[in-house]
C-alpha positions in Angstrom: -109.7 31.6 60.4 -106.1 30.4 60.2 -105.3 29.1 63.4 -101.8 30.7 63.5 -103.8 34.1 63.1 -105.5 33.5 66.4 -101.9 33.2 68.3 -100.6 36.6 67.3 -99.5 38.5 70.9 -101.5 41.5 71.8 -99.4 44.6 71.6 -99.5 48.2 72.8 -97.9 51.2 71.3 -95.7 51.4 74.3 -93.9 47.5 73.3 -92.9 49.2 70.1 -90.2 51.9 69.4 -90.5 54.6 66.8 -88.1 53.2 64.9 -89.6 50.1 64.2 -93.0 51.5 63.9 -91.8 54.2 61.0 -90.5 50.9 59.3 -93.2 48.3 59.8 -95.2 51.9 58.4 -92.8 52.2 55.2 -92.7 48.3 54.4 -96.7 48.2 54.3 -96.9 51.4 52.6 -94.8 49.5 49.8 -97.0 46.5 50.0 -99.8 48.6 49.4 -98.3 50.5 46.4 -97.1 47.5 44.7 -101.0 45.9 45.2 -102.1 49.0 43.8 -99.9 49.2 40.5 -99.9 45.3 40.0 -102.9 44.0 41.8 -102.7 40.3 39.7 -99.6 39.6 42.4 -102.1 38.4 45.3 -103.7 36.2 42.7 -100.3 33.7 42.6 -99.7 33.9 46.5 -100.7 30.8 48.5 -104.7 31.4 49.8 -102.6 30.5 53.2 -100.6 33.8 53.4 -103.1 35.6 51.9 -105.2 35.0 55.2 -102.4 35.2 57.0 -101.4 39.0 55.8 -105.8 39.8 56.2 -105.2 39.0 59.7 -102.0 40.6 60.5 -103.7 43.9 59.0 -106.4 43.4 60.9 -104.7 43.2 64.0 -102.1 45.8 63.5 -104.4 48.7 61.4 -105.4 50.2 65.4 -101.7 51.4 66.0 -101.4 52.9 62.6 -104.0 56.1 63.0 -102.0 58.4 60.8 -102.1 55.3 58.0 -105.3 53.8 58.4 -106.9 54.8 55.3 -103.9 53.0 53.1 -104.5 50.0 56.0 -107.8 49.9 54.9 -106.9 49.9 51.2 -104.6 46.9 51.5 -106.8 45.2 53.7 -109.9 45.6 50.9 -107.2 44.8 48.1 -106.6 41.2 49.9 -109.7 40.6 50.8 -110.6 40.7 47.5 -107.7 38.5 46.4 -109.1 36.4 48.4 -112.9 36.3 47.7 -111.2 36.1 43.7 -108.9 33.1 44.9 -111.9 31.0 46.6 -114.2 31.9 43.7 -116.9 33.9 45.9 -116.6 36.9 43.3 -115.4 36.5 39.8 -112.2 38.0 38.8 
């Protein structure tokens, strides 16, 4: 695992407004449509913020419970970029 991964700071629904949760919910709502209609766009990005953006799912998905089935989607969609990327699965 990326070592900057590891370092992301614990948080709590209570650190966070509603304001910037409703965003932070919109942007990756976005990410995940555009994976969805293009999903050859993970295959370009660097392996490096591909693992990056795994763990930051990962660590955020808890505080999303109204959103965690399109969490879950992204997450599998760059997990699999991955797996494509490091040639565990073929594309």
């Amino acid at each position: 695992m990326n070592q900057g991964a590891q370092s992301l700071p614990v948080l709590k629904m209570s650190d966070l407004d509603d304001a910037s949760l409703k965003a932070f919910r919109d942007l990756l709502r976005r990410i995940a449509g555009i994976c969805r209609a293009n999903p050859g766009v993970l295959q370009v990005a660097p392996i490096n913020d591909l693992v990056e953006l795994e763990a930051f799912i990962a660590k955020f998905r808890p505080l999303f419970a109204e959103s965690t089935r399109e969490m879950g989607n992204l997450q599998g969609v760059v997990t699999k970029a991955l797996k494509r990327r490091r040639k565990e699965i073929r594309a």
